[in-house]
mmJSON file of the N, C-alpha and C atoms, coordinates in Angstrom:
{"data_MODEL":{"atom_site":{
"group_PDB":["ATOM","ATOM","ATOM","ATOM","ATOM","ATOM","ATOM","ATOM","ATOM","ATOM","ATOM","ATOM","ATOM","ATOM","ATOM","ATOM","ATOM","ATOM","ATOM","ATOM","ATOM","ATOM","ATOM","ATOM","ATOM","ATOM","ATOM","ATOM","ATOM","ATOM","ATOM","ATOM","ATOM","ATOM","ATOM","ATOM","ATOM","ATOM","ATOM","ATOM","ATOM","ATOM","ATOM","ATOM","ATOM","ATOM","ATOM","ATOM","ATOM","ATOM","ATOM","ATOM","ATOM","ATOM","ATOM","ATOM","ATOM","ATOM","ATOM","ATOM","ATOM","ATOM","ATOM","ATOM","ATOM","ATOM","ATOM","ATOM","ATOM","ATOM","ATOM","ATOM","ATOM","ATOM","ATOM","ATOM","ATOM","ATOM","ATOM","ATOM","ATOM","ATOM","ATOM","ATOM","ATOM","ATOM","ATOM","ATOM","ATOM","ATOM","ATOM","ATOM","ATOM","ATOM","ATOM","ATOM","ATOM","ATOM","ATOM","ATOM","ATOM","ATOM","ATOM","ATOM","ATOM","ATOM","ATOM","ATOM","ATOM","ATOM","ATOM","ATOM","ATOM","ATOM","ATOM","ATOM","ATOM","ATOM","ATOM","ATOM","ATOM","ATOM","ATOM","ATOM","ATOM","ATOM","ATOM","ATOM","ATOM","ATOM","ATOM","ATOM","ATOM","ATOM","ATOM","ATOM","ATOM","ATOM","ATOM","ATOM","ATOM","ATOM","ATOM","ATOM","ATOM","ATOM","ATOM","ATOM","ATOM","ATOM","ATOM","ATOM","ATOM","ATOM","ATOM","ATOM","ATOM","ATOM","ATOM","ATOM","ATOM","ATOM","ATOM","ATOM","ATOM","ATOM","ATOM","ATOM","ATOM","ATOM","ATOM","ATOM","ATOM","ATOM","ATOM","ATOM","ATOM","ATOM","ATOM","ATOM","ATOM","ATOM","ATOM","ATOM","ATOM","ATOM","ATOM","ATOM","ATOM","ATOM","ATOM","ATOM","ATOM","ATOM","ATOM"],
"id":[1,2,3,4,5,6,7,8,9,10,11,12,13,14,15,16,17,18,19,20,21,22,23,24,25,26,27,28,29,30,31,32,33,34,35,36,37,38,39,40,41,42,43,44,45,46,47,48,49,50,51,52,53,54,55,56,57,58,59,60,61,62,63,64,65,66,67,68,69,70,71,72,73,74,75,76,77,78,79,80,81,82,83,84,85,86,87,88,89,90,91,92,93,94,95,96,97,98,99,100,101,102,103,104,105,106,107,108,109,110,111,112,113,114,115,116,117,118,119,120,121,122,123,124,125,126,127,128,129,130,131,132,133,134,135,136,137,138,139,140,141,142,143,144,145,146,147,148,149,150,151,152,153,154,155,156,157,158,159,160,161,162,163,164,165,166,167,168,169,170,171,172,173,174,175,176,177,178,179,180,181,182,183,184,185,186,187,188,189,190,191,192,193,194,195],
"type_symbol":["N","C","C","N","C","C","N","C","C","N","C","C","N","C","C","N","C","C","N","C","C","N","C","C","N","C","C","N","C","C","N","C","C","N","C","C","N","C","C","N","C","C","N","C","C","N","C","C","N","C","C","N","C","C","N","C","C","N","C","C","N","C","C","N","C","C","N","C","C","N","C","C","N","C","C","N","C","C","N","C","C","N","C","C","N","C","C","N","C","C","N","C","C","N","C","C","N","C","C","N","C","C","N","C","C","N","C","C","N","C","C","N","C","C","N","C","C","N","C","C","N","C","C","N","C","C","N","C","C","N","C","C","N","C","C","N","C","C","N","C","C","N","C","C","N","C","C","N","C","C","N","C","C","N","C","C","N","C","C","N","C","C","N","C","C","N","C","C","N","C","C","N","C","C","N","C","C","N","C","C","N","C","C","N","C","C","N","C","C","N","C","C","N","C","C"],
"label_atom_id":["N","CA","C","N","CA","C","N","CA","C","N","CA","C","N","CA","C","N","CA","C","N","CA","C","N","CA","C","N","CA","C","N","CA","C","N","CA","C","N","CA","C","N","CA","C","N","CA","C","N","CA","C","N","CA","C","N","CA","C","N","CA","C","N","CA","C","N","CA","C","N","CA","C","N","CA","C","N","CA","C","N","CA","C","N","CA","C","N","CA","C","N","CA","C","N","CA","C","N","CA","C","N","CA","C","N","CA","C","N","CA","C","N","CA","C","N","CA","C","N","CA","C","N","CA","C","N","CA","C","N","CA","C","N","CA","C","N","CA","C","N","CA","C","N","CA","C","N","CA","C","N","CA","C","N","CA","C","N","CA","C","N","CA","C","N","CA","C","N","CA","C","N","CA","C","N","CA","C","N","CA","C","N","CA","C","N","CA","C","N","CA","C","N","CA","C","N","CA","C","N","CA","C","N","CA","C","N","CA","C","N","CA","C","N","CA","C","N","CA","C","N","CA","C","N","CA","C"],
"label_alt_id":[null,null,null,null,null,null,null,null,null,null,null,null,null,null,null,null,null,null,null,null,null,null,null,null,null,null,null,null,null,null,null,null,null,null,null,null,null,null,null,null,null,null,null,null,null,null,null,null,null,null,null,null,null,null,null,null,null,null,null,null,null,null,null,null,null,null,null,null,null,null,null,null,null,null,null,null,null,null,null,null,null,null,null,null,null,null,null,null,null,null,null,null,null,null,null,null,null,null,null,null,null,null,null,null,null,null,null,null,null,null,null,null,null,null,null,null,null,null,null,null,null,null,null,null,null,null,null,null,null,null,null,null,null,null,null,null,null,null,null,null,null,null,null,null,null,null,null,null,null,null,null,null,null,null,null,null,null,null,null,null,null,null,null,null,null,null,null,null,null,null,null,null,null,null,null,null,null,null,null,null,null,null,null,null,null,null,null,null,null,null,null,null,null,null,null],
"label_comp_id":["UNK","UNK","UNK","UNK","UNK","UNK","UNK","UNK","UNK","UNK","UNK","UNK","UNK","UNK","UNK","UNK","UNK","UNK","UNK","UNK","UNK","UNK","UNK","UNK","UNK","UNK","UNK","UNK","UNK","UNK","UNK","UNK","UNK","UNK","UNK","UNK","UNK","UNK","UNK","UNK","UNK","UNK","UNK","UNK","UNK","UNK","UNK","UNK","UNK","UNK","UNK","UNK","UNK","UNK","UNK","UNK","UNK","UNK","UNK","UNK","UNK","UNK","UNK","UNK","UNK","UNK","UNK","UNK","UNK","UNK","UNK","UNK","UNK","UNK","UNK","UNK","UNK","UNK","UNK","UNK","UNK","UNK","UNK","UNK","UNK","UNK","UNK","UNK","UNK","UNK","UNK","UNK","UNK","UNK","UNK","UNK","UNK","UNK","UNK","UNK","UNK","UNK","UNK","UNK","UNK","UNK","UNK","UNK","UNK","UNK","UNK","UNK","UNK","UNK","UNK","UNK","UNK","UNK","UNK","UNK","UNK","UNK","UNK","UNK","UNK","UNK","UNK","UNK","UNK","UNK","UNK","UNK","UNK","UNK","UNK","UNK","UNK","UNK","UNK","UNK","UNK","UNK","UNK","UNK","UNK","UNK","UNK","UNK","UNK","UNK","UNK","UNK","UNK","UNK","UNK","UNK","UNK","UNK","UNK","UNK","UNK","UNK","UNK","UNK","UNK","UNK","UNK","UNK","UNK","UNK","UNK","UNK","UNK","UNK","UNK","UNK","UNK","UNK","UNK","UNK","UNK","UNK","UNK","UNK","UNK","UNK","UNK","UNK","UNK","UNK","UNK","UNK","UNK","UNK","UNK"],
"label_asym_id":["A","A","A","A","A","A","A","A","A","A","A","A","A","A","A","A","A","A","A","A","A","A","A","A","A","A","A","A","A","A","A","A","A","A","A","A","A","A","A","A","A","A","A","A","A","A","A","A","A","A","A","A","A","A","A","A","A","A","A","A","A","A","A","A","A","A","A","A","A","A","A","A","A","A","A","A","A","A","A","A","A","A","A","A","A","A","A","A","A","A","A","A","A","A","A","A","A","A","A","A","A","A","A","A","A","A","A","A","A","A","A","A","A","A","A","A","A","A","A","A","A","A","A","A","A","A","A","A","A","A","A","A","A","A","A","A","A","A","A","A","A","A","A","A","A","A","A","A","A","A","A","A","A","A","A","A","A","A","A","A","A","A","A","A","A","A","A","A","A","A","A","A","A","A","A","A","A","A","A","A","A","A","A","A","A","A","A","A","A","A","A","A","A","A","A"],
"label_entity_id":["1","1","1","1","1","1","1","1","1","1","1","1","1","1","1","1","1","1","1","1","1","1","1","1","1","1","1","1","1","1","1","1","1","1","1","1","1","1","1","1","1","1","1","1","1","1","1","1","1","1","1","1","1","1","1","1","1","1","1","1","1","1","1","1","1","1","1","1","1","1","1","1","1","1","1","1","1","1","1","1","1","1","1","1","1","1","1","1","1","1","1","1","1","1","1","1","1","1","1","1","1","1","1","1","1","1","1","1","1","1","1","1","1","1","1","1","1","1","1","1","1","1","1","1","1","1","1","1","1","1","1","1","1","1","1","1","1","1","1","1","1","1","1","1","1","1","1","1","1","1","1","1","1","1","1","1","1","1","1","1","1","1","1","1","1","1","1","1","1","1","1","1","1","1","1","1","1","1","1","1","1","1","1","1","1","1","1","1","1","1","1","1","1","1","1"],
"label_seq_id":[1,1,1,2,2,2,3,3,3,4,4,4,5,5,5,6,6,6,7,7,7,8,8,8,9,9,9,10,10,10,11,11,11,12,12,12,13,13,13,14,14,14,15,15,15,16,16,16,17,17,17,18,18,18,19,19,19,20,20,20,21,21,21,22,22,22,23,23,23,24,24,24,25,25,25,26,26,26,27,27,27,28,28,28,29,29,29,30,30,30,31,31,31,32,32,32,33,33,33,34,34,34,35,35,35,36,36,36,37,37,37,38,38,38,39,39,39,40,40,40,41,41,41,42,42,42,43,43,43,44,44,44,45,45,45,46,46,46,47,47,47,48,48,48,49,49,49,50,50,50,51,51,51,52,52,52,53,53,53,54,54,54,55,55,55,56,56,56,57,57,57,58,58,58,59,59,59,60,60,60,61,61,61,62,62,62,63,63,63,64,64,64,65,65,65],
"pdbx_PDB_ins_code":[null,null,null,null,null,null,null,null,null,null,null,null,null,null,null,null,null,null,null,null,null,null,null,null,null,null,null,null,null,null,null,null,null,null,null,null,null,null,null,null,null,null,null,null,null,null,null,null,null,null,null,null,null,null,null,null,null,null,null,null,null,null,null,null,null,null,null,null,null,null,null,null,null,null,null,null,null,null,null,null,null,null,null,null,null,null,null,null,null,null,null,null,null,null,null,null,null,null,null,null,null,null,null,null,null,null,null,null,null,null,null,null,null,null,null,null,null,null,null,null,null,null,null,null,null,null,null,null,null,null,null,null,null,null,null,null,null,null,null,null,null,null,null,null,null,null,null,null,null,null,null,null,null,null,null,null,null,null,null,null,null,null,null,null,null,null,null,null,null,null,null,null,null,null,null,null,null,null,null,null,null,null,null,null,null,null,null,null,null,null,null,null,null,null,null],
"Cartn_x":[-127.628,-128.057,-128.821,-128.712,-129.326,-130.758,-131.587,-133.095,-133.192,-133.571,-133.912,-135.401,-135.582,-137.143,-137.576,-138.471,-139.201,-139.918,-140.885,-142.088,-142.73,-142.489,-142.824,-143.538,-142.414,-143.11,-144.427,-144.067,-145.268,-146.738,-146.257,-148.178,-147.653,-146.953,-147.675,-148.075,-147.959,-148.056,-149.776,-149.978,-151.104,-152.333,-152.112,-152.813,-153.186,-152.525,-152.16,-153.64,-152.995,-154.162,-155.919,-155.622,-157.223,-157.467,-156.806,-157.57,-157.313,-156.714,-156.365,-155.968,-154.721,-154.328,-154.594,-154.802,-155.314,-154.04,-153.944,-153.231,-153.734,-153.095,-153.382,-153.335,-153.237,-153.046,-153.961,-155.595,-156.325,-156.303,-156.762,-156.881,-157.245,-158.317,-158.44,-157.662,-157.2,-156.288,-155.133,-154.282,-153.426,-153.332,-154.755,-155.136,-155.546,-155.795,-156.292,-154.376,-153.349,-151.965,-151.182,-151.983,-151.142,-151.688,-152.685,-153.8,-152.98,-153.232,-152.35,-150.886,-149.714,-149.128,-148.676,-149.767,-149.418,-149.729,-151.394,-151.444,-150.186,-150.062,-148.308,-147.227,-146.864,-145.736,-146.168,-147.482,-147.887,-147.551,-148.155,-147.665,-146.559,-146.054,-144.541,-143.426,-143.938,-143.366,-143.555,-145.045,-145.827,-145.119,-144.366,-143.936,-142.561,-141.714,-140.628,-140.208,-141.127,-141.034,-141.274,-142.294,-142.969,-141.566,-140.704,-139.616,-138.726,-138.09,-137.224,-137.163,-138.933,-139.083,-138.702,-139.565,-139.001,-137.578,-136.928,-135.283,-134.744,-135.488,-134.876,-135.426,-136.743,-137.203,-136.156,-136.094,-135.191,-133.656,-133.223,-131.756,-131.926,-133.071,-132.965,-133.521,-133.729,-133.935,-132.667,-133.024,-131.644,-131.932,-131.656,-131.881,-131.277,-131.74,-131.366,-131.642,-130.857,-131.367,-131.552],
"Cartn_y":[-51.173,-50.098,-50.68,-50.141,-50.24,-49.941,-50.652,-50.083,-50.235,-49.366,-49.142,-49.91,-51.432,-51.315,-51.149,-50.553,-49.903,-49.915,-51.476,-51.59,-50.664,-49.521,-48.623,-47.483,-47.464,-45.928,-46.723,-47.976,-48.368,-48.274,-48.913,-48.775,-47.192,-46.23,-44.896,-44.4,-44.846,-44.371,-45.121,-46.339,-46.974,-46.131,-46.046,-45.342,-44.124,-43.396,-41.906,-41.879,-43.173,-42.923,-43.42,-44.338,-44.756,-43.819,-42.429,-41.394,-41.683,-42.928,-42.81,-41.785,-41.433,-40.82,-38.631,-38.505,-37.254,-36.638,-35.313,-34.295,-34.16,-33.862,-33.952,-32.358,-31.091,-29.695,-28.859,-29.393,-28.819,-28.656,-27.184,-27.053,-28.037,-28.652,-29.513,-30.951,-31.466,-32.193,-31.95,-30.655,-30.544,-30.166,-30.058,-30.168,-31.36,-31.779,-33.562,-34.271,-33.881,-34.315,-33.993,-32.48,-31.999,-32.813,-32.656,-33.429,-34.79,-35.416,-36.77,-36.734,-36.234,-36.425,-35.698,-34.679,-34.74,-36.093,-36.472,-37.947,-38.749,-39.068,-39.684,-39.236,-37.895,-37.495,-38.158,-38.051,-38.224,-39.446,-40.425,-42.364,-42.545,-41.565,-42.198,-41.439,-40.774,-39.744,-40.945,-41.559,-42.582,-43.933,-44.325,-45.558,-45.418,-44.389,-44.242,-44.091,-43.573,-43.582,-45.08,-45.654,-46.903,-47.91,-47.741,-48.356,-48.31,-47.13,-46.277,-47.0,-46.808,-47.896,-49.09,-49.54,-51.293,-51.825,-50.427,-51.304,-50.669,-49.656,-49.133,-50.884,-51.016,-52.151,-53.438,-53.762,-55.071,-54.879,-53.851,-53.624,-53.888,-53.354,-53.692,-55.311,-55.903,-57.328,-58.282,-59.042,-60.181,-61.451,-62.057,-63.386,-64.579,-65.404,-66.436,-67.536,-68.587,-69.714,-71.062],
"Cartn_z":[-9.434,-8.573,-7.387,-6.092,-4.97,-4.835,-4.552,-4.476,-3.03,-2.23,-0.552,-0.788,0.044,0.047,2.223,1.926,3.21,3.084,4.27,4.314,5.04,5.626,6.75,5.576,4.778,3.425,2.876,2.003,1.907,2.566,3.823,4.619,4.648,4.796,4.71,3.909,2.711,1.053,1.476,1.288,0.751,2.27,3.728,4.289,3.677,3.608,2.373,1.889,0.657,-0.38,0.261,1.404,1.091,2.353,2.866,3.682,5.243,5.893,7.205,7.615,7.206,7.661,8.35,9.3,10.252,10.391,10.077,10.876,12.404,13.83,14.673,15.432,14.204,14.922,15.191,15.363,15.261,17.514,17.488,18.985,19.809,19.166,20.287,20.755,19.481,19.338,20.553,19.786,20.716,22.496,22.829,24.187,24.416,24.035,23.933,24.287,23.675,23.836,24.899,25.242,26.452,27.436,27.692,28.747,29.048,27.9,28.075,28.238,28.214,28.511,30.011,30.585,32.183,32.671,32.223,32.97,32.737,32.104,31.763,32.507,32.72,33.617,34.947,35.546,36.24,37.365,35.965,36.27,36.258,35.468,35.183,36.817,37.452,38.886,39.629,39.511,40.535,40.042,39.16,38.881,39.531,39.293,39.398,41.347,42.313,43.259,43.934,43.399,43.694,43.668,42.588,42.136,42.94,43.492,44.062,45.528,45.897,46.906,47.324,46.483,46.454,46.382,45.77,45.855,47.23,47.913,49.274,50.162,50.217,50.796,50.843,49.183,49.198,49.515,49.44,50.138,51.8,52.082,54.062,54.008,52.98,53.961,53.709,54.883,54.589,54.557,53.004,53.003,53.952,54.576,55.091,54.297,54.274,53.368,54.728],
"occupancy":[1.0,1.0,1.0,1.0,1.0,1.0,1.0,1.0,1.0,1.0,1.0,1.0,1.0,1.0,1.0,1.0,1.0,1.0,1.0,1.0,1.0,1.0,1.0,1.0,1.0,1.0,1.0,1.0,1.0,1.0,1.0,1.0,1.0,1.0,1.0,1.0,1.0,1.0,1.0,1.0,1.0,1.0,1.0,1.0,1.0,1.0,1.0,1.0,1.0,1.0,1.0,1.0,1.0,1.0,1.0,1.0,1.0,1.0,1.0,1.0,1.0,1.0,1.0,1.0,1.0,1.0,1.0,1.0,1.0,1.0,1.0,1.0,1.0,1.0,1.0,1.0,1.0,1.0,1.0,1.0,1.0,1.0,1.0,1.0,1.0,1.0,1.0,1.0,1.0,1.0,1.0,1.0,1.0,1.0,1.0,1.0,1.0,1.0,1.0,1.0,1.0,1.0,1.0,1.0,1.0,1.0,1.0,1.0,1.0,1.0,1.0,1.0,1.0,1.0,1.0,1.0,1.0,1.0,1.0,1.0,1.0,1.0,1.0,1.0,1.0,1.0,1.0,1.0,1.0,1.0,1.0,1.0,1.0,1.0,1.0,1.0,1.0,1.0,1.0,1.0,1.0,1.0,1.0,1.0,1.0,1.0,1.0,1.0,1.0,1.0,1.0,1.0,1.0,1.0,1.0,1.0,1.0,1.0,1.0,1.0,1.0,1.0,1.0,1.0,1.0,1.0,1.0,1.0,1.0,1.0,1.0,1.0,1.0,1.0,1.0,1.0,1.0,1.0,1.0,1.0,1.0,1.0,1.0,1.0,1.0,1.0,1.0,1.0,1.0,1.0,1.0,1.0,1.0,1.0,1.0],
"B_iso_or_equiv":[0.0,0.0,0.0,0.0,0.0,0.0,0.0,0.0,0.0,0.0,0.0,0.0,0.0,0.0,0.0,0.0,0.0,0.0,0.0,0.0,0.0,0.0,0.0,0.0,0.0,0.0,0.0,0.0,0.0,0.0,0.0,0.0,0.0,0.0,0.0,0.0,0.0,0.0,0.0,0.0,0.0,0.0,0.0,0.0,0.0,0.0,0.0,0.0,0.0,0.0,0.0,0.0,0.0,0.0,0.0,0.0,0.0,0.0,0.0,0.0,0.0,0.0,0.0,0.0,0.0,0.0,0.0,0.0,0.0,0.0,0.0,0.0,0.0,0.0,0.0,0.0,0.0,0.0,0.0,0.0,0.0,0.0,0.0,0.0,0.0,0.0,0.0,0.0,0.0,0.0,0.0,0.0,0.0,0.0,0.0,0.0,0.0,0.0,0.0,0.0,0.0,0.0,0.0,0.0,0.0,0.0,0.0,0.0,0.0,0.0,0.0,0.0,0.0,0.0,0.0,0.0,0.0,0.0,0.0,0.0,0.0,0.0,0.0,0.0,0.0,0.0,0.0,0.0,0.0,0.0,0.0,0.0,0.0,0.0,0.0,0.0,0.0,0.0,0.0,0.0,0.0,0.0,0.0,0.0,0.0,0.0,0.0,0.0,0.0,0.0,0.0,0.0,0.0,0.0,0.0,0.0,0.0,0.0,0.0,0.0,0.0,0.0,0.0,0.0,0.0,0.0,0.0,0.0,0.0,0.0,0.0,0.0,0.0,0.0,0.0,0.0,0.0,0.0,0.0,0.0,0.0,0.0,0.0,0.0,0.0,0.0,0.0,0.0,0.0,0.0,0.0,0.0,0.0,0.0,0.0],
"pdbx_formal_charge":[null,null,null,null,null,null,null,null,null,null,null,null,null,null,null,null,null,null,null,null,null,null,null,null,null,null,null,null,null,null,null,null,null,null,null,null,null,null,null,null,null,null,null,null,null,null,null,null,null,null,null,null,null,null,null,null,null,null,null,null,null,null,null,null,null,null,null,null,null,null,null,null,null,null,null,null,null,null,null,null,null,null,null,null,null,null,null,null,null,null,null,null,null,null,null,null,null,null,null,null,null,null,null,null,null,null,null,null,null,null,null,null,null,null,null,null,null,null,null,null,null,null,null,null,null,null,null,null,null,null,null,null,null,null,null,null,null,null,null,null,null,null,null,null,null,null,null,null,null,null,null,null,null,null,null,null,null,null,null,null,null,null,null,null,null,null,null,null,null,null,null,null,null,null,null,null,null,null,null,null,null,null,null,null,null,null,null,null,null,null,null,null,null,null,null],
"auth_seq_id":[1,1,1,2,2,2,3,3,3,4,4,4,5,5,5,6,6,6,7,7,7,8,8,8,9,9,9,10,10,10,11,11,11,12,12,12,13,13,13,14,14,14,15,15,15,16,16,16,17,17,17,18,18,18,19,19,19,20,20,20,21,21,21,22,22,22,23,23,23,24,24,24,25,25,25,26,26,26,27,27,27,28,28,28,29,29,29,30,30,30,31,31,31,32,32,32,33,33,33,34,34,34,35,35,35,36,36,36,37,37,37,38,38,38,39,39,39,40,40,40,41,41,41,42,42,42,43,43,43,44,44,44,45,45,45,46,46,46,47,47,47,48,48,48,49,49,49,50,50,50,51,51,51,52,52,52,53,53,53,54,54,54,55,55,55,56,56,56,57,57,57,58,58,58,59,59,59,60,60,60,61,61,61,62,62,62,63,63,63,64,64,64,65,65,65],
"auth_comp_id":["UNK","UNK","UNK","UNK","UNK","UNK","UNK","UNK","UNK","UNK","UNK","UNK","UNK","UNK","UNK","UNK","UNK","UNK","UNK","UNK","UNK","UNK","UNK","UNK","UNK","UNK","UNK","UNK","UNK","UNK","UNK","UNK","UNK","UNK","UNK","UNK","UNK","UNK","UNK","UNK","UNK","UNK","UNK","UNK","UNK","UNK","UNK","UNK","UNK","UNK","UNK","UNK","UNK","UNK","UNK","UNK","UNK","UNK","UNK","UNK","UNK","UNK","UNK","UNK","UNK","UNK","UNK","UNK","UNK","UNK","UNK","UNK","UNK","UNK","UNK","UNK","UNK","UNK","UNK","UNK","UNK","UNK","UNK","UNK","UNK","UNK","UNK","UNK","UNK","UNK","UNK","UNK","UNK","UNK","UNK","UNK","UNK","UNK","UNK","UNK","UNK","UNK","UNK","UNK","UNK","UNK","UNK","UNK","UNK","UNK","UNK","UNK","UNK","UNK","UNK","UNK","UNK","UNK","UNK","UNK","UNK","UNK","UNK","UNK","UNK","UNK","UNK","UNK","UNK","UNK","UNK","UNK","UNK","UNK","UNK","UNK","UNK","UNK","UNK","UNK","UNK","UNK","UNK","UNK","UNK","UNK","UNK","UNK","UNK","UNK","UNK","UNK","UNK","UNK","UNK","UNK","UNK","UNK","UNK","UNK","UNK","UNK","UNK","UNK","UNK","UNK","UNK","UNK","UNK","UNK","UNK","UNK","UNK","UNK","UNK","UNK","UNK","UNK","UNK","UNK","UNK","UNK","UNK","UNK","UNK","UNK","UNK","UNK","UNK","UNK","UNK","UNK","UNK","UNK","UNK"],
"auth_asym_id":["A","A","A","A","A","A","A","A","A","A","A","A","A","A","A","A","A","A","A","A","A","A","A","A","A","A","A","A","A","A","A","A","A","A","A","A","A","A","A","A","A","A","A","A","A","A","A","A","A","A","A","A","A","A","A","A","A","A","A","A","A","A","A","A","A","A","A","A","A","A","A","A","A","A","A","A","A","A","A","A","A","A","A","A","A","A","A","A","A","A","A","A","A","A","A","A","A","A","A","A","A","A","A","A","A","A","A","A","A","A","A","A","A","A","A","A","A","A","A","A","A","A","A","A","A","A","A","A","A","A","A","A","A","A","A","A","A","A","A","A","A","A","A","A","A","A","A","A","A","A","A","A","A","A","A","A","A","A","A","A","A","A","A","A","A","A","A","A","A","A","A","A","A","A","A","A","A","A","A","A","A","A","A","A","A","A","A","A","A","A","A","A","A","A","A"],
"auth_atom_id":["N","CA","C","N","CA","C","N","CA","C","N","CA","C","N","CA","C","N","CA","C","N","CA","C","N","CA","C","N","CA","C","N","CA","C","N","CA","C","N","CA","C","N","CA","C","N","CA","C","N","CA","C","N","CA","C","N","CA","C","N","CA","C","N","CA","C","N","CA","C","N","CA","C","N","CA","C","N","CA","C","N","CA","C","N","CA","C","N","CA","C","N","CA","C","N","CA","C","N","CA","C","N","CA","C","N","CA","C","N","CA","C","N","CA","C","N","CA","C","N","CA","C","N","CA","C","N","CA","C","N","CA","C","N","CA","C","N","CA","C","N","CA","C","N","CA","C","N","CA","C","N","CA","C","N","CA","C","N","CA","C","N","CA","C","N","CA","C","N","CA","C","N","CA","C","N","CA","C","N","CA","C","N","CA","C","N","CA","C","N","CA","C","N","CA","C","N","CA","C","N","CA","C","N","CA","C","N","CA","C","N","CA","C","N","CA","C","N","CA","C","N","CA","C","N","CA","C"],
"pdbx_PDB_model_num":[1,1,1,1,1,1,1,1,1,1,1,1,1,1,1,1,1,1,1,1,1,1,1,1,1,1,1,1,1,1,1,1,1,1,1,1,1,1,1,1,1,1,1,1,1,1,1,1,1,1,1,1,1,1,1,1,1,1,1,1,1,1,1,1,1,1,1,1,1,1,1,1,1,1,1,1,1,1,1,1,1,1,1,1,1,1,1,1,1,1,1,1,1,1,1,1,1,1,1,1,1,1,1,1,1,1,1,1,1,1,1,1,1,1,1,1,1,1,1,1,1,1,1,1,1,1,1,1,1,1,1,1,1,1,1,1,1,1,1,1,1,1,1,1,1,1,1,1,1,1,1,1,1,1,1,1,1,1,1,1,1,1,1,1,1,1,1,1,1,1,1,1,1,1,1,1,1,1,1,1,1,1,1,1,1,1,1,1,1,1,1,1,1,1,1]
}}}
């Protein structure tokens, strides 16, 4: 017979037991997630233009060697 081993269930089993582990649905929590992930949309608008840039930039120059 096949035994599946998964070190991933483990550390969640043994966190489990010695109490790490937090549910994250308490109100404030989940304003605490929203919050963070506008800052995130945010960087990620500001990375993606920044990017967008730089390849408009390096398309107009012309290497000479």
């Amino acid at each position: 017979m096949i035994k599946k081993v998964s070190k991933t269930e483990a550390i969640k089993a043994k966190m489990a037991r010695e109490g790490k582990v937090t549910s994250l649905n308490s109100p404030r929590h989940i304003s605490a997630i929203a919050s963070m992930n506008k800052q995130l949309e945010t960087v990620r608008r500001e990375y993606q233009t920044k990017d967008r840039n730089s390849q408009i930039e390096a398309n107009k120059v012309i290497l000479t060697a």
